[in-house]
C-alpha positions as CSV (number, residue, x, y, z in Angstrom):
1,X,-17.3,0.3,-50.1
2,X,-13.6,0.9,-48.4
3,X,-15.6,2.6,-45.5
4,X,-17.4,-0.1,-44.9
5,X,-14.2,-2.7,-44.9
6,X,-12.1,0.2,-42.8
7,X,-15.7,-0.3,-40.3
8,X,-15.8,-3.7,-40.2
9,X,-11.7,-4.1,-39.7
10,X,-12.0,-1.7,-36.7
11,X,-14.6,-3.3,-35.4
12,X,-13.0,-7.0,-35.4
13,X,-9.8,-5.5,-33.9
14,X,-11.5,-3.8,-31.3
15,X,-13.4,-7.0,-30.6
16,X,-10.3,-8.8,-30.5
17,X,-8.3,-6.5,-28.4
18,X,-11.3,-6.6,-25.6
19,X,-11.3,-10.6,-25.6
20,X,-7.9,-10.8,-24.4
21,X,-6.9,-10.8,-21.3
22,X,-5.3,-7.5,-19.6
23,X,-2.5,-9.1,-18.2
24,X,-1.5,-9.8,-22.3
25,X,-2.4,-6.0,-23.7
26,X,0.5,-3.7,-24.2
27,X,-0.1,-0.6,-22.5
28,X,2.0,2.6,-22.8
29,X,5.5,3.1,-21.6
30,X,6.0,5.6,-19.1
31,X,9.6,7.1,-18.5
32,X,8.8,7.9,-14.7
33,X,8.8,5.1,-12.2
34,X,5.4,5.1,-10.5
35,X,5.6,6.1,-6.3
36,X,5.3,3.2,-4.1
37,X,2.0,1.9,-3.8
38,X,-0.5,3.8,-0.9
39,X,-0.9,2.0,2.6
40,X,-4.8,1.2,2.3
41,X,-6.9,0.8,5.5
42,X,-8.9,-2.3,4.2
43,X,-12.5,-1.8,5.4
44,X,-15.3,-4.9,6.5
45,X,-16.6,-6.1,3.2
46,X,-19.8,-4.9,2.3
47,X,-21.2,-7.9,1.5
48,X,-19.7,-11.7,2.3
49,X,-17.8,-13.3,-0.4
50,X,-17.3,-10.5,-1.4
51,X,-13.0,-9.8,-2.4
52,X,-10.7,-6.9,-2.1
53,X,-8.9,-5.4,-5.1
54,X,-6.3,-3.1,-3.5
55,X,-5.9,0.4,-4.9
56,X,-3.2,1.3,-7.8
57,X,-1.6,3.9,-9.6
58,X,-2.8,5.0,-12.9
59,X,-0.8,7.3,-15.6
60,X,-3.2,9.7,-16.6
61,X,-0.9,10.8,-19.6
62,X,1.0,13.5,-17.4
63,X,1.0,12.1,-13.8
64,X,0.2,9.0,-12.0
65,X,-3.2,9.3,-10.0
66,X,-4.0,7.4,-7.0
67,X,-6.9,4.5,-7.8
68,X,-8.3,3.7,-4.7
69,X,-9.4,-0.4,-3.7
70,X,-12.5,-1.6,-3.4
71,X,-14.3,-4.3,-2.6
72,X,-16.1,-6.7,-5.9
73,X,-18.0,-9.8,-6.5
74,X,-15.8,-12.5,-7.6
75,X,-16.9,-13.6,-10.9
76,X,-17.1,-17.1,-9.9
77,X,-16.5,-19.4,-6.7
78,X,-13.4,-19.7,-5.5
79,X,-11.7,-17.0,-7.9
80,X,-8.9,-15.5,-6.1
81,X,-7.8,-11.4,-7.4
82,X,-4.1,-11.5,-8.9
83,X,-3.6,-7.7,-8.5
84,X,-2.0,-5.4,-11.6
85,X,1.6,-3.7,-10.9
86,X,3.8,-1.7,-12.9
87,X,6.6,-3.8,-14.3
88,X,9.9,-2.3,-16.2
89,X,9.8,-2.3,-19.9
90,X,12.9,-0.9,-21.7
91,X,13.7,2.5,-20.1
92,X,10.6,2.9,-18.6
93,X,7.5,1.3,-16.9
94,X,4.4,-0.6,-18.4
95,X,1.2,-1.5,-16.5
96,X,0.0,-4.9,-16.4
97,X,-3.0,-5.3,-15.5
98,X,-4.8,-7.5,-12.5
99,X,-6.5,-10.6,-13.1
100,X,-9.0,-13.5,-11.7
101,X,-7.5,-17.2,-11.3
102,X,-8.8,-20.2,-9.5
C-alpha cells in the first residue's frame, strides 16, 4: 500500500514539474560563469516558416558543452523564440530556459 502512494506521489510531481513552463523550473546552481556565447553562422532555413533557436551552453555536471542552434517549427502562427541564458543566482549561475510567446 505505501508503494503504491510513494508511485502515485512521484508520478503527480513529475506530471507537475513537466506542465510548467521552463523559464519557471529551478535548475542547478553552477559556481563557474558560463563562456560567452559562440558566434553562430545562421544557415537558409530548411523549410519556410520555419525559426532559429540559436545555440547555448549546457552544464553537463563538470563543464559547460557547446549546444549548437537549429532551426524548428514554431508551434503555432506567429510564435516568436525567446531564447534561454544563464542568469546569476547567489554566487553562482542558473539556466533559464527559452520559451515561445506571441
Amino acid at each position: 500500500m505505501k508503494s503504491v502512494v510513494l508511485v502515485s506521489a512521484l508520478v503527480i510531481a513529475a506530471m507537475t514539474l513537466a506542465a510548467g513552463p521552463s523559464r519557471a523550473a529551478v535548475g542547478v546552481v553552477v559556481n563557474i560563469a558560463p563562456p560567452a556565447p559562440m558566434v553562430e553562422a545562421v544557415p537558409v532555413a530548411p523549410v519556410a516558416g520555419y525559426i532559429w533557436r540559436p545555440g547555448h551552453w549546457r552544464w553537463n555536471g563538470v563543464r559547460y558543452v557547446w549546444i549548437r542552434g537549429r532551426y524548428v517549427a514554431p508551434p503555432y502562427v506567429g510564435a516568436v523564440w525567446v531564447p534561454g541564458h544563464w542568469g546569476p543566482r547567489g554566487p553562482g549561475w542558473v539556466w533559464i530556459g527559452g520559451h515561445w510567446r506571441r
